[in-house]
C-alpha positions in Angstrom: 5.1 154.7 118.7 6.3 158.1 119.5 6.9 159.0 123.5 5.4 162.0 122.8 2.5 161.9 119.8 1.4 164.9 118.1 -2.4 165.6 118.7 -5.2 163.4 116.9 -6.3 165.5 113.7 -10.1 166.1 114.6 -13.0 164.5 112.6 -13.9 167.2 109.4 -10.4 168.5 109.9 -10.5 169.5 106.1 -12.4 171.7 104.0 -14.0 169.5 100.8 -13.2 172.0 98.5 -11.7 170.8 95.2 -8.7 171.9 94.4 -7.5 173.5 97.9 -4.1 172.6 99.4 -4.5 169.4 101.6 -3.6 170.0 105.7 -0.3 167.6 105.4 1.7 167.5 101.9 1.7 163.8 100.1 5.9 162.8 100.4 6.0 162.7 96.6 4.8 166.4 96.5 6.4 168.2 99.3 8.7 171.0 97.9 12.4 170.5 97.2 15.1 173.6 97.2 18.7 172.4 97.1 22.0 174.0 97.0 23.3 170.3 95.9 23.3 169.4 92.1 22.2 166.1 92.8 20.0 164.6 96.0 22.9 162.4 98.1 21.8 158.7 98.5 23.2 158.2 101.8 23.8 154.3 103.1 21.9 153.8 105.9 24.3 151.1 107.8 27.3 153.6 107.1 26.0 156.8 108.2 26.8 158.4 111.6 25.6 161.8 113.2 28.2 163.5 114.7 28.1 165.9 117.8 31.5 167.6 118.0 32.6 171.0 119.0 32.1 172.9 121.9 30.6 170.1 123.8 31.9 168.2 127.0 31.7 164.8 125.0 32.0 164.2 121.2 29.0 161.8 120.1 28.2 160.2 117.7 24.6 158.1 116.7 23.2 155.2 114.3 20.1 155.5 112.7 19.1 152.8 115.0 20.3 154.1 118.2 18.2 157.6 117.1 15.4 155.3 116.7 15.2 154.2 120.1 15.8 157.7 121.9 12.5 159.1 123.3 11.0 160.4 120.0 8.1 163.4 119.6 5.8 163.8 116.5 5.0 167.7 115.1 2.9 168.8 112.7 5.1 171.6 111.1 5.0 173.7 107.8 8.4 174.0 106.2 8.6 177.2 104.3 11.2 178.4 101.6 12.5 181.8 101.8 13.0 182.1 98.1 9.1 181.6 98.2 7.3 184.0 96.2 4.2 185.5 97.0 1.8 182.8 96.3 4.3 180.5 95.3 4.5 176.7 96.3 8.1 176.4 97.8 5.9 175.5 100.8 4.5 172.4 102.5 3.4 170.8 105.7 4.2 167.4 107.0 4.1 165.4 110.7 7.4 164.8 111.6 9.1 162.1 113.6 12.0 162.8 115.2 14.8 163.5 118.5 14.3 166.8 119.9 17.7 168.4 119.2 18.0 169.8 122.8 18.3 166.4 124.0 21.1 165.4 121.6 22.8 168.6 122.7 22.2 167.8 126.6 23.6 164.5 126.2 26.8 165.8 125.0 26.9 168.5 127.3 27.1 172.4 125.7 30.0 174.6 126.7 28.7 177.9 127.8 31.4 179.9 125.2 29.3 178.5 122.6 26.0 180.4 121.0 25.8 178.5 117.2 24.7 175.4 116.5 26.0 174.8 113.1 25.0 172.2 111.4 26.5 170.4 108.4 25.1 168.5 105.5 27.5 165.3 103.8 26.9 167.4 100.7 29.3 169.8 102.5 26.3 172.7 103.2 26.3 174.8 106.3 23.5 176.4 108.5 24.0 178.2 111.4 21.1 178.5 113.9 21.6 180.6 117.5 21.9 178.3 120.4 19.1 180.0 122.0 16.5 179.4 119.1 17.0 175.5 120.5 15.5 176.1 124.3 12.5 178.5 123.0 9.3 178.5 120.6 8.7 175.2 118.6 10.9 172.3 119.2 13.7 172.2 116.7 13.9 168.2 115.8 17.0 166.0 114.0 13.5 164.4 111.7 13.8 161.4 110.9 10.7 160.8 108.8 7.3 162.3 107.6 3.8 161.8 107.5 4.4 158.0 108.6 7.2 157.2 106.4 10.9 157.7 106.3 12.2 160.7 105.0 12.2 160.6 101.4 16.2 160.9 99.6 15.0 164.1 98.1 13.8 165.7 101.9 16.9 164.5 103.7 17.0 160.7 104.1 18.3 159.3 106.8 18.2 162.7 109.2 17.3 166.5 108.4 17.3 169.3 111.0 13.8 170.6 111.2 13.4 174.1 112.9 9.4 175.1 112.2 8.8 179.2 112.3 12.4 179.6 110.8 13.1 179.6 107.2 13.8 176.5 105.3 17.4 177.9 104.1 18.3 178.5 107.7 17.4 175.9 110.0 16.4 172.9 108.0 19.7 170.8 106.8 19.2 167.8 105.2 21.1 165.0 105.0 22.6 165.5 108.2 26.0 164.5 108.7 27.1 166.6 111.8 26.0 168.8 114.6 29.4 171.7 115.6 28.7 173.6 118.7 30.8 176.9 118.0 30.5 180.8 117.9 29.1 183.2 115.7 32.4 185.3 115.7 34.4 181.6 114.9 32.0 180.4 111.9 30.0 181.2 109.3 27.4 179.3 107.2 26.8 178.7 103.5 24.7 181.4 103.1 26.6 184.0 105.6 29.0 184.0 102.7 26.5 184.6 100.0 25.3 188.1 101.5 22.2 187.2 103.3 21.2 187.6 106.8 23.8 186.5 109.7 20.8 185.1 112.0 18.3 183.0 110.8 14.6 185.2 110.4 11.5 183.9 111.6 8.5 182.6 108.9 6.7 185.9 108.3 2.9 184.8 108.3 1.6 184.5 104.8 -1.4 183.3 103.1 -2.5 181.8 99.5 -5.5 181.8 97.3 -5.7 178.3 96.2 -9.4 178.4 94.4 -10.3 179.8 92.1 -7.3 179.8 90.3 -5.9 183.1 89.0 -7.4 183.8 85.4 -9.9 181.2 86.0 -13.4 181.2 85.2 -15.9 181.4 87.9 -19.7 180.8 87.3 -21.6 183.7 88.2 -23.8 183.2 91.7 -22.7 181.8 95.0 -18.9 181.0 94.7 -16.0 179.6 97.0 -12.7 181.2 97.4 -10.3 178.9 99.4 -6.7 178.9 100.0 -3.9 178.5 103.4 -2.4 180.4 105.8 0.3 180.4 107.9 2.7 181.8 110.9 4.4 179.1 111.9 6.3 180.8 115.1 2.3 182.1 117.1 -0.3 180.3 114.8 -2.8 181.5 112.6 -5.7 183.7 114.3 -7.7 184.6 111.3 -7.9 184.8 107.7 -9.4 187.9 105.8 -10.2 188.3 101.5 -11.5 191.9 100.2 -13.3 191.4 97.0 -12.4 194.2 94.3 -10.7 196.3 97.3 -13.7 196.2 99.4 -13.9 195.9 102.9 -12.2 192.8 104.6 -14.2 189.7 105.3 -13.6 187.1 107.9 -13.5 183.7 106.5 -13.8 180.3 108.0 -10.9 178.9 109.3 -10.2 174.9 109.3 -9.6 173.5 113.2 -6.7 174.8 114.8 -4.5 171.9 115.2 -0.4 173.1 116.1 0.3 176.7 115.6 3.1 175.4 113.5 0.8 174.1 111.2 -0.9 175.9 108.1 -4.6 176.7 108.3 -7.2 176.3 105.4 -9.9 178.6 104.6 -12.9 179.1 103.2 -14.8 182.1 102.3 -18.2 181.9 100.3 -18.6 185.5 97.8 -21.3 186.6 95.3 -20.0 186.5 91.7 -21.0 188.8 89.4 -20.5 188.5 85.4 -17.1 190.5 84.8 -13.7 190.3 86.3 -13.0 190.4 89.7 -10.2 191.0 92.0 -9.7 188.9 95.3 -7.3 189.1 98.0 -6.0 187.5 101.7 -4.0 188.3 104.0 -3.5 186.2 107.3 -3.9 187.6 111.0 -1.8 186.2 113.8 -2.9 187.3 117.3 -1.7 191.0 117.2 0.5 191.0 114.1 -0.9 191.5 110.5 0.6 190.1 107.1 2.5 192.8 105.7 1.1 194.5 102.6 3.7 196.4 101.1 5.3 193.7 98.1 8.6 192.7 98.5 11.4 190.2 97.1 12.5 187.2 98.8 16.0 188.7 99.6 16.9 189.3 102.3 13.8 188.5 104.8 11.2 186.5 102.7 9.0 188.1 100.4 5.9 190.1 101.2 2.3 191.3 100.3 -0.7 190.2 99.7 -1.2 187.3 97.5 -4.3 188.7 94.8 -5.7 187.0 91.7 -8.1 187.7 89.0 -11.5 185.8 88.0 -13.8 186.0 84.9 -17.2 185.7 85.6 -19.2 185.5 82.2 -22.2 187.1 81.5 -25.2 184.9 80.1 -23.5 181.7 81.4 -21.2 182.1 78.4 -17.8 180.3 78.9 -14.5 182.1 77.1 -12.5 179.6 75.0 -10.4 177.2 76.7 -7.2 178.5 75.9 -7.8 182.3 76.9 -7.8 182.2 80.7 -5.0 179.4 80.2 -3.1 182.1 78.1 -3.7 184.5 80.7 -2.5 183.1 83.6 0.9 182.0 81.8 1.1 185.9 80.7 0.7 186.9 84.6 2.7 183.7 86.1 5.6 185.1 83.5 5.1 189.0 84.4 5.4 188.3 88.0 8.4 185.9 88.1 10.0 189.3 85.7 9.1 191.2 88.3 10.8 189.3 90.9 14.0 189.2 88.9 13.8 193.1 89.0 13.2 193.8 92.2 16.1 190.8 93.4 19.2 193.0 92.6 18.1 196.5 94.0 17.3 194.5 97.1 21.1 192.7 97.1 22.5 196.2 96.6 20.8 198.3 99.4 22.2 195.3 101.7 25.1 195.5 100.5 26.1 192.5 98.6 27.8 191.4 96.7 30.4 193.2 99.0 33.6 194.6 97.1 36.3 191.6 96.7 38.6 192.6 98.9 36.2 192.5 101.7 34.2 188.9 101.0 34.3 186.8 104.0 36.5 183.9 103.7 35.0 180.7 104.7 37.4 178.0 103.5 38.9 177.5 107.2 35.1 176.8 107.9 34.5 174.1 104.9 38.0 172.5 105.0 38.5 169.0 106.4 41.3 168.0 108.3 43.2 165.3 107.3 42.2 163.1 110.2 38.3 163.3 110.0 36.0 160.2 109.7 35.5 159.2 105.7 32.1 160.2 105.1 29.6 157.7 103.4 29.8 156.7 100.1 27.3 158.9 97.9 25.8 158.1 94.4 24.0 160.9 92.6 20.3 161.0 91.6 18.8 162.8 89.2 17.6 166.5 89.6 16.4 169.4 87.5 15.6 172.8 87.4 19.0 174.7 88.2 18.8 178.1 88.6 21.7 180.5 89.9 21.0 182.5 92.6 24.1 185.1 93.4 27.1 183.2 93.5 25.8 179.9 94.6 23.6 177.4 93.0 20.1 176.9 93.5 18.6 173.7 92.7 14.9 172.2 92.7 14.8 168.2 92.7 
């Protein structure tokens, strides 16, 4: 039992719309991005976590002895940067875990340092800012989800969890030490790959889930339903505009942790022809942005719109158009992704010219005397895609 439990999900919590995204992601389902070809099976008995750095006392911790620190629950969505618009490199989960402040107070954090850097046994890097630790959401060394141990694929035995910050940046999995050092003295796996220095906040974001895009909607009273999220205030409200109308309010599902996604529900006259639909997420003050853009370098942007055919007479289209349909748009899209990728690389300036790439093998080296890490034995994975001059892999 967790010292400090997340709060009861209330009765009705979820929408009973078929087909719409489920408030916490099955384990078997929850999204996987990797820069490692294969997930690490780690052995449980071996495997320490390691505080080192620029701490007043090096530490080190057991699965076991992280088991019986004071451990909180929180329902967080975990969001990939490389996420598209409308994409599903996003999911939700309860975590269990330490909070990673109290790891840090136990060993005592020099005050030169400002990164916590954490590293994976795969031999990945994040760096996160020191302060990020002591405000918003609680970053967590997670230990499991949604009941259950982590899965191998998200991080068994220990991942970093930081909710509101991208998934690249903050969420290390298969943690095999926490370095307190400086931003001037270190750099991270994807420092070196050209993106952003300092971890970026989850910008808030929002998915049509139902009807599908290039589905076929019978014509009358219909249901468009989807999530939304902004993981770092919470999600306020959730607006659609039907063929570029006016925006419409739509029902929101209880407000459980503003780290947690939102469904919603919105009910809208359809009439036979095609229609357009769009939603875009309000958080307190802050709007989601409009203007489209790729994933590189903040997260990508716009609204998330799909198409519907509404047939006249009750007539249904052959089976195989709106499924040919929606692979001819799913295809156009990712194109247009790969398009827009490189011009966004190049107006921030990577790749920079070879002379002037930051080394980062002083960062990654071992020294001869450091602990032998546990054994690892690969499992299998798929899906490699290369992504600049690292390798980006989905499990």
């Amino acid at each position: 039992m967790p010292a400090r439990p997340a709060a009861p999900v209330p009765p009705a919590a979820e929408f009973e719309v078929p087909g719409i995204t489920p408030l916490f992601t099955p384990n078997r389902s929850f999204y996987v991005t990797d820069t490692a070809l294969t997930a690490p099976r780690v052995d449980r008995d071996r495997w320490r976590l390691r505080v080192r750095g620029l701490v007043e006392r090096e530490l080190e911790f057991s699965v076991q002895e992280l088991l019986e620190m004071e451990l909180v629950e929180v329902d967080a969505t975990l969001v990939c940067v490389h996420n598209p618009v409308g994409g599903d490199r996003i999911s939700s989960a309860r975590w269990l875990g330490v909070p990673l402040g109290a790891l840090l107070g136990t060993a005592g954090v020099r005050p030169e340092s400002d990164q916590v850097l954490t590293h994976s046994v795969t031999g990945f890097t994040a760096g996160l800012p020191l302060e990020m630790v002591g405000e918003g959401p609680t970053p967590l060394v997670a230990l499991g989800m949604n009941d259950e141990p982590l899965t191998i694929r998200n991080g068994f035995p220990a991942r970093l969890l930081t909710p509101g910050i991208w998934g690249a940046d903050a969420s290390t999995k298969w943690l095999a030490t926490i370095e307190l050092t400086t931003w001037a003295n270190a750099t991270d796996y994807w420092d070196a790959r050209g993106w952003p220095r300092v971890p970026g906040a989850v910008k808030p974001g929002s998915r049509i889930d139902v009807p599908a895009d290039r589905s076929t909607v019978a014509s009358g009273p219909a249901i468009a339903a989807g999530i939304a999220w902004a993981p770092r205030r919470g999600v306020s409200g959730v607006e659609v505009a039907i063929d570029g109308g006016p925006w419409q309010s739509a029902r929101l599902s209880p407000h459980i942790a503003p780290t947690l996604w939102r469904q919603w529900a919105l009910t809208w006259q359809a009439e036979p022809g095609e229609h357009q639909l769009q939603v875009r997420t309000l958080s307190g003050d802050e709007v989601q942005e409009e203007n489209p853009a790729p994933p590189y370098p903040q997260g990508s942007s716009g609204y998330h719109t799909i198409r519907a055919q509404v047939p006249d007479n009750g007539a249904q289209p052959p089976r195989w158009r709106p499924r040919l349909a929606h692979t001819r748009a799913d295809l156009t899209g990712r194109l247009r992704l790969a398009a827009n990728a490189p011009p966004a690389w190049r107006r921030h300036g990577y790749p920079p010219p070879t002379g002037l790439r930051r080394p980062v093998a002083s960062r990654t080296a071992r020294p001869a005397t450091a602990p032998t890490e546990p054994a690892l034995t690969p499992a299998g994975c798929s899906n490699v895609e290369r992504l600049g001059s690292g390798l980006w892999v989905v499990c």
